[in-house]
NULUM-402763 format. One line per 8 residues: number of its first residue (from 1); for each residue z, x, y of N, C-alpha, C. Coordinates in steps of 0.001 Angstrom, whole numbers, plus 524288, in hexadecimal, padded with zeros to 5 digits. Example, Ala and Ser with C-alpha at 12.3 -4.5 7.8 and 13.67 -1.06 7.14 Angstrom:
! residues 2
1> 81E78:83386:7E9C6:81E78:8300C:7EE6C:81E78:83390:7F31C ~ 81BA8:83232:7F736:81BE4:83566:7FBDC:81EBE:83264:8001E
This chain:
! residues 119
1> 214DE:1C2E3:8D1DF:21604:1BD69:8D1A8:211D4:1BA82:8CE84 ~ 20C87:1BC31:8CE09:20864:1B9EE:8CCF3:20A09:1BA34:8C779 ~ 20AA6:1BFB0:8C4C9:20BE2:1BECA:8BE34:20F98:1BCCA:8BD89 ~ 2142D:1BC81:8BFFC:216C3:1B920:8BEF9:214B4:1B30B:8BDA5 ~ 211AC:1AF95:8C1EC:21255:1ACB2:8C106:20ED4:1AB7B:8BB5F ~ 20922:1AD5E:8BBB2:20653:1AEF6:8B708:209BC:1AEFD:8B1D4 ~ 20E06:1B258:8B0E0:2122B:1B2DC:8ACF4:2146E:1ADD6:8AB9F ~ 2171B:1AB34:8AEF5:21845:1A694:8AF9C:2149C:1A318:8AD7B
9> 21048:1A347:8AFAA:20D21:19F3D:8ADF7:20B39:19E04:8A636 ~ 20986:1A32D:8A663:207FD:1A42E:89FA3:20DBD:1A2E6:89DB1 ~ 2126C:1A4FE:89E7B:216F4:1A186:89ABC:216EE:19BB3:89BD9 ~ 21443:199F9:89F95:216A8:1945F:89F35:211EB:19108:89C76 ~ 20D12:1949E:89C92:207A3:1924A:89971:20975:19261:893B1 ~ 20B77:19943:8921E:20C8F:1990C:88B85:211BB:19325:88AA7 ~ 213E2:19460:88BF6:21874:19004:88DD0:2171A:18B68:88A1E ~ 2132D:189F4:88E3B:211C4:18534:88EA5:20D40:18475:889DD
17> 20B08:1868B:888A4:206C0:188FD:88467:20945:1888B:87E31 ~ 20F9C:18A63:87FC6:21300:18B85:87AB3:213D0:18456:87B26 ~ 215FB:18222:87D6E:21855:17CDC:87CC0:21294:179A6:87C1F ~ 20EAA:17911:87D78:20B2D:1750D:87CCA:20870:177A3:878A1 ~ 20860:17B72:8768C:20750:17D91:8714B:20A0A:17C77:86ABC ~ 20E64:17B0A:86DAD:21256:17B67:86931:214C5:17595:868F2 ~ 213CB:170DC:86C93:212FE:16CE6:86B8C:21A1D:16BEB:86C34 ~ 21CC9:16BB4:87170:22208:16C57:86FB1:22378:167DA:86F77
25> 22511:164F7:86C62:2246D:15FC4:86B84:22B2A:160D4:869AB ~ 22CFD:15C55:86986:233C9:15E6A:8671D:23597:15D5F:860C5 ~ 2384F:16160:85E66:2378A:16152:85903:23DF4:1618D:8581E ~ 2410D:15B74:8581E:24514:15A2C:85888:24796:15D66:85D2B ~ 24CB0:161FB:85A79:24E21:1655F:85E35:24ADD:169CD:85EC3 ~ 2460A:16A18:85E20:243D6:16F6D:86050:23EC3:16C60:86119 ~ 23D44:17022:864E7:235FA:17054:86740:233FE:17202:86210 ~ 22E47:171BA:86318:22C4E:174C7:860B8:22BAC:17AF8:86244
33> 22B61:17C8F:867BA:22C5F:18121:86A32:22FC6:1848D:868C5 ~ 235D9:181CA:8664B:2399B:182F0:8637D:23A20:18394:860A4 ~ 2374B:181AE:85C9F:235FB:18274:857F4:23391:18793:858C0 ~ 22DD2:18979:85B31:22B8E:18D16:85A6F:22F18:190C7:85C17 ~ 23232:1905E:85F6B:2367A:194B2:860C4:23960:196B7:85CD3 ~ 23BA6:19517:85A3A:23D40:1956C:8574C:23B23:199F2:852E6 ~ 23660:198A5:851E2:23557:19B6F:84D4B:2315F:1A064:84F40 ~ 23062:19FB5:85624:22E8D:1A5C3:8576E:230DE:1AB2D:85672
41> 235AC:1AB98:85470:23652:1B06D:852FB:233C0:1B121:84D8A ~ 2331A:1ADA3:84BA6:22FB7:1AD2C:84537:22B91:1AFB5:84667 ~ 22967:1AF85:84B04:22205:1AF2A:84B1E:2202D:1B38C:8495A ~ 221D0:1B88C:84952:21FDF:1BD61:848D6:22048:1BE57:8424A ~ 2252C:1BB73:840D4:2237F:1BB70:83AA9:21FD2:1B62F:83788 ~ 21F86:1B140:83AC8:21CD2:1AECD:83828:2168D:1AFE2:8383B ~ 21672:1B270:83DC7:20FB6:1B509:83DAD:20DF0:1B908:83B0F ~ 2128F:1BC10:83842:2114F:1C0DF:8365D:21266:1C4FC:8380C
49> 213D4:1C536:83D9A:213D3:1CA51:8420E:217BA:1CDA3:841BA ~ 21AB4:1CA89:8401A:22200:1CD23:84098:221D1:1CDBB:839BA ~ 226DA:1CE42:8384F:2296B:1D1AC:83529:229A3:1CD2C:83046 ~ 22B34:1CDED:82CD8:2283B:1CDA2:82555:22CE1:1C67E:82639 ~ 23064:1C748:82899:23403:1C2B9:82A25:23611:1C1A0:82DDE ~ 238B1:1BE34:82E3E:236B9:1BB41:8344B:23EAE:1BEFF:834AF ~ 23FE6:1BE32:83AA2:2427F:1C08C:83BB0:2482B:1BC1B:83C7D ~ 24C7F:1BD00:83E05:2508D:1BA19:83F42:24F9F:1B730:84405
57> 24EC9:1B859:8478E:24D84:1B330:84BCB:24A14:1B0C3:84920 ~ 244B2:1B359:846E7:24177:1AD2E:843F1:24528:1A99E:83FEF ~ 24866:1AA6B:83BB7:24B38:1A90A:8378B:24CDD:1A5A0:83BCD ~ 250D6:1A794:84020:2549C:1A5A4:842D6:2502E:19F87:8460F ~ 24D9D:19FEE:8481B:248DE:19CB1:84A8F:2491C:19907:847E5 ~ 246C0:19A0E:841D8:24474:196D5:83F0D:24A1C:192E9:83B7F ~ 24DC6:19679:83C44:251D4:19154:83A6F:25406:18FAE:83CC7 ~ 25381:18F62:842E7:253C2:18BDF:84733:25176:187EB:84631
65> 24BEA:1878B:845BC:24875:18355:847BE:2483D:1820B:841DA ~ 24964:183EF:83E17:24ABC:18056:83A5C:2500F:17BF5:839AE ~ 25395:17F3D:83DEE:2583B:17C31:83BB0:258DE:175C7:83FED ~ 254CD:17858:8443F:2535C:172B3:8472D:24F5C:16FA4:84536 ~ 24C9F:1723C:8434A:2485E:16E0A:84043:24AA0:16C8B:83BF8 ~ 24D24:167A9:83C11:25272:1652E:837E1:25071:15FBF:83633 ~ 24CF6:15F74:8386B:24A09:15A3C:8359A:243F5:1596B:83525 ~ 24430:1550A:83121:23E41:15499:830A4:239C6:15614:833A0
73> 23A9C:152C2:837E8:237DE:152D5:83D2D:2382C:156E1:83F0A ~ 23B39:1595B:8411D:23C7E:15EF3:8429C:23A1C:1635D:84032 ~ 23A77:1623C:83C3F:2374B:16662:8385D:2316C:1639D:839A2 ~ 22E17:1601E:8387C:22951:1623F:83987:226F9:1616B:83FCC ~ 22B3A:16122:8434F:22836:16254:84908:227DC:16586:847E6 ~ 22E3D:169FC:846E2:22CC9:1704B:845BE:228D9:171DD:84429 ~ 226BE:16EC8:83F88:2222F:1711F:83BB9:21D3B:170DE:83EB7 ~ 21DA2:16C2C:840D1:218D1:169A6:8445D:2183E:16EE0:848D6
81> 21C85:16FC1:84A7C:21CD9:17497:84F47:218CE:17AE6:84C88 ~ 21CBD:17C4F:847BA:21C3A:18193:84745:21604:181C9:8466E ~ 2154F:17D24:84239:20F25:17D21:83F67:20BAE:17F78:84240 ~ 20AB0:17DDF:846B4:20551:17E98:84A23:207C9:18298:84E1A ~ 20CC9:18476:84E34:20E1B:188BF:8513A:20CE3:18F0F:84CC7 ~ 20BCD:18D35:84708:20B22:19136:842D9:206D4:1951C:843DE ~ 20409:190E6:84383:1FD7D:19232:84407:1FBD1:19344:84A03 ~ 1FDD6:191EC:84DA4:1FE42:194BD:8531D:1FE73:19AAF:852E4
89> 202EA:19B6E:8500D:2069B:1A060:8516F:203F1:1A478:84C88 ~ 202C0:1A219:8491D:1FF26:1A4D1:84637:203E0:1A739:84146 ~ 206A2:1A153:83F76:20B9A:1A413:83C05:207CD:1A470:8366D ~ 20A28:1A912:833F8:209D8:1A8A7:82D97:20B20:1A638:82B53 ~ 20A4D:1A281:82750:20AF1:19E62:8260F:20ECB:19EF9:8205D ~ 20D39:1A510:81E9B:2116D:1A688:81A1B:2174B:1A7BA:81C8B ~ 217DC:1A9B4:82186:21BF3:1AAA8:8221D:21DFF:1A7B0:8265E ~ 21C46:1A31C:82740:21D8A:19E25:82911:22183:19B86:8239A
97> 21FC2:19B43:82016:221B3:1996E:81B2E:22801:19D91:81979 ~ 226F4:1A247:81A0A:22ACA:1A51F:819AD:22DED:1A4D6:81B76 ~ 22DF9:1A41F:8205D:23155:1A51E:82496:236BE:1A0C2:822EF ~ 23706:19C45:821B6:23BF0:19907:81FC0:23F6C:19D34:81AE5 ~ 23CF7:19E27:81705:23F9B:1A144:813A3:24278:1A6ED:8162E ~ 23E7D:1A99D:81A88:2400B:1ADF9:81B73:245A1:1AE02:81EBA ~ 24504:1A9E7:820CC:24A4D:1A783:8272B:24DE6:1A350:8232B ~ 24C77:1A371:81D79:25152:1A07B:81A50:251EC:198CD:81D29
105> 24E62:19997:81E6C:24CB3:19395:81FF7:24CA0:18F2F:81B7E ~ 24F23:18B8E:81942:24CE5:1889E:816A8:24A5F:183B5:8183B ~ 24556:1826F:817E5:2415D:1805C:81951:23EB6:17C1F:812E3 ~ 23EE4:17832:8160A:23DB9:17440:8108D:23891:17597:810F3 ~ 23516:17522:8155C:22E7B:176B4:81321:22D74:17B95:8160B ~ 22A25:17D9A:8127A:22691:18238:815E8:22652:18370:81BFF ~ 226A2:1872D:81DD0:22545:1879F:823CC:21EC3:18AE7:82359 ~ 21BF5:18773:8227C:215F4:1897F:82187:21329:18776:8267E
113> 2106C:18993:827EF:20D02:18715:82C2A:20977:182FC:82A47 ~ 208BC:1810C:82645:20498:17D51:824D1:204CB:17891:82209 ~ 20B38:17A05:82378:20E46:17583:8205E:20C43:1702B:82362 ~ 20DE9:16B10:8217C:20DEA:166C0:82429:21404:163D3:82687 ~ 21309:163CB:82BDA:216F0:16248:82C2F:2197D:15E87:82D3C ~ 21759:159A0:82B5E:217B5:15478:82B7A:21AB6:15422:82420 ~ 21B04:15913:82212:21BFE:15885:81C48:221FF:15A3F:81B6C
């Protein structure tokens, strides 16, 4: 019963760790949480870890939360979201950029981590 509750406890710390980390503030129809959801099947190729291209659930992810991020605003909470979730997660920043061409995304600016996103 004891690890149990122990178990319990650490998911509801990361939990809670993930949401006051990630600033879930609301980004029209999506969180920002949602947003990052979204593009976690990406993670293993935007860090490098996984395979030379990102896979079909990432493609699939990432033209989700593109096709809700449909406006101005929308687009740079998103941006505002991923930016400082980049450099967290420790993404590559070349294949951060790739990744729209590879998932056939068309994207008016860059998906770079260092972009500005007030621009």
């Amino acid at each position: 019963m004891e690890k149990r509750s122990i178990s319990l406890l650490n998911v509801v710390m990361i939990l809670n760790m993930l949401v006051t980390t990630l600033h879930a503030h609301q980004i029209d129809a999506i969180t920002c949480p949602d947003a990052l959801l979204s593009l976690l099947p990406c993670l293993p190729y935007l860090q490098g870890t996984g395979p030379a291209t990102p896979t079909s659930a990432c493609c699939a992810g990432a033209n989700n939360l593109n096709q809700k991020a449909d406006t101005t605003q929308s687009r740079r909470d998103v941006c505002n979201c991923l930016k400082p979730a980049a450099t967290r997660f420790g993404v590559n920043p070349d294949r951060s950029k790739q990744l729209p061409s590879l998932c056939k995304i068309n994207l008016s600016v860059s998906f770079d981590p260092s972009i500005d996103c007030n621009t």
